[in-house]
N, C-alpha and C positions, 0 to 999 in steps of 0.2 A: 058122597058129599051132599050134603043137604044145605048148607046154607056157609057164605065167605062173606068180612068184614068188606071187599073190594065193589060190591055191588056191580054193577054194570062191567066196572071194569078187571071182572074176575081173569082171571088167568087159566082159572082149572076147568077144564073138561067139565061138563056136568054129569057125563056120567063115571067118574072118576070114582073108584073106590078107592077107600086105604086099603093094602092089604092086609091078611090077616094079621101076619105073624107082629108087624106091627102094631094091631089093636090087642093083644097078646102080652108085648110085653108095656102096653101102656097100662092094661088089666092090674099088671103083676106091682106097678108104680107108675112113676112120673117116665115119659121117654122122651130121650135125648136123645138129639142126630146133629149132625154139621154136614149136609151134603144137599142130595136134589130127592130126599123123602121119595122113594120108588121112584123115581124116574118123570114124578111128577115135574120139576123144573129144570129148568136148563144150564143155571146155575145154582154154586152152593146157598143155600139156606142153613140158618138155625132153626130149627123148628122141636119145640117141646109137647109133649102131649100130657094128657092129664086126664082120668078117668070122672065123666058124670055120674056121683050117684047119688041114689036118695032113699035112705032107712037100708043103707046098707045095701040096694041094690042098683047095680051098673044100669043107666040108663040112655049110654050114650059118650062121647067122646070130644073132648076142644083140646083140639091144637092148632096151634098158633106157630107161623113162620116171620122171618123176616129176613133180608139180603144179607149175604153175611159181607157183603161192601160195604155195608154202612157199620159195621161194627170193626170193621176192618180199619176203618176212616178214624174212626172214634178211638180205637185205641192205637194207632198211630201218632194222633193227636195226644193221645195220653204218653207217651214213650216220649214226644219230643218236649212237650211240658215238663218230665223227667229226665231228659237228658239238660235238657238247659238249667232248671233248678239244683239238678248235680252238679254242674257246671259252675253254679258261680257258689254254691255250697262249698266244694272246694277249692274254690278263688279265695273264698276269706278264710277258711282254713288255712289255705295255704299262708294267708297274708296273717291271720295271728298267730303261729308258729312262727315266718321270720319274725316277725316283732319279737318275741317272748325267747327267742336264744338268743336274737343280735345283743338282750337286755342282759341276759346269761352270759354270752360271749363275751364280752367287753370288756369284766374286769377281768377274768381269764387273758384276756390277750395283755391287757393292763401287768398284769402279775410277770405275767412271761416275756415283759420288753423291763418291767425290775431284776429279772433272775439274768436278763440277759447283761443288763450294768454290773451286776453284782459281779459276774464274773469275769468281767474286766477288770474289777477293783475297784468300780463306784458305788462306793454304798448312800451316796446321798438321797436317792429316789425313795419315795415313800408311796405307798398302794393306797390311793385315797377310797375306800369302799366304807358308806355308810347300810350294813347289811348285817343280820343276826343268824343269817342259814352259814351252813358249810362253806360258803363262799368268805361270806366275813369273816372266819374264823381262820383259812386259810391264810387271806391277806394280812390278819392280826399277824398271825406267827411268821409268815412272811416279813412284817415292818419289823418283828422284834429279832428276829435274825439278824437283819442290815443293821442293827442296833449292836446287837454284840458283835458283829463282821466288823464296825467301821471300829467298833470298842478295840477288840484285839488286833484290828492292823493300828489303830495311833500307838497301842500299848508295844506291838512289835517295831514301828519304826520311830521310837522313843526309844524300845532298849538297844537296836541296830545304833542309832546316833549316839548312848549313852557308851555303847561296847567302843565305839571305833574312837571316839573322843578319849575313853579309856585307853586304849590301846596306842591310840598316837604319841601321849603324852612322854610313855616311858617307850619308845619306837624313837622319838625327836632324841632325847638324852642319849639311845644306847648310838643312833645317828651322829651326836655331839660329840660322844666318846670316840668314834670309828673315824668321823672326821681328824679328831685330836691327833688320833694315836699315829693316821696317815701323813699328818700335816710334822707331827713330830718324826716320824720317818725317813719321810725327804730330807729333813732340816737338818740330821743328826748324819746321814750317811752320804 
């Protein structure tokens, strides 16, 4: 070790070698480590190395450490900045999806409190949707349905009232006869 950024208050041994195999594969490229670099520190360090050269020839060696607490700290700090950003990321997601179906829901449920009259026999309900997707085309056909539903139930309980009016008529006369004919029976026997 020839020389540390810490001055005075270096930490390393002075006569502290790197060993080799380390200087090795710093040779071979850049070297990475996440621990105590030989036994130099007591706890984990990052420490990277990086070969000096000049006109192509190795002159020498910088590596650089730092506590890996503090990177510890820092991306801690990173993760909770991300968990909270996720967090309300999907608070509004969440919150423009209910909007955006309660807007879809509605006339759906709208449709389906008309199908439910309808089929008790009230076609007066009419599906108020001003929309040009699948929905409003639903509802169209939907209105125009209770349109011909309410059509053929007046047209059915017009010709019900037409039949029975019909039927009464000559029912009362054949009634008028059968009364007669009873009332002449008594009367004659």
């Amino acid at each position: 070790l020839v020389a540390c950024s810490e001055g005075k208050r270096c930490i390393h041994s002075a006569p502290y070698t790197v060993p080799v195999e380390i200087h090795q594969k710093t040779t071979e490229g850049i070297y990475k480590e996440t621990g105590t670099f030989a036994k130099l520190y007591k706890n984990d360090y990052y420490t990277v190395g990086v070969p000096n050269t000049i006109d192509g020839q190795t002159i020498g060696y910088l590596y650089a450490s730092s506590p890996s607490k503090n990177l510890s700290i820092f991306l801690s700090e990173i993760f909770n900045m991300f968990i909270i950003s996720s967090g309300v990321v999907l608070f509004l997601a969440f919150a423009i999806i209910f909007v955006v179906t309660s807007q879809m829901v509605k006339p759906l449920k709208e449709m389906s409190k008309a199908a439910k009259q309808y089929g008790e026999g009230d076609f007066s309900r009419r599906v108020q949707i001003d929309r040009n997707d699948e929905i409003g085309e639903l509802a169209s056909a939907l209105n125009t349905m209770a349109d011909d539903l309410s059509i053929i139930e007046h047209s059915r309980r017009s010709f019900t009232a037409n039949v029975s009016l019909e039927l009464k008529t000559p029912m009362t006369t054949i009634g008028g006869f059968i009364d007669g004919i009873r009332f002449r029976h008594f009367t004659v026997g």
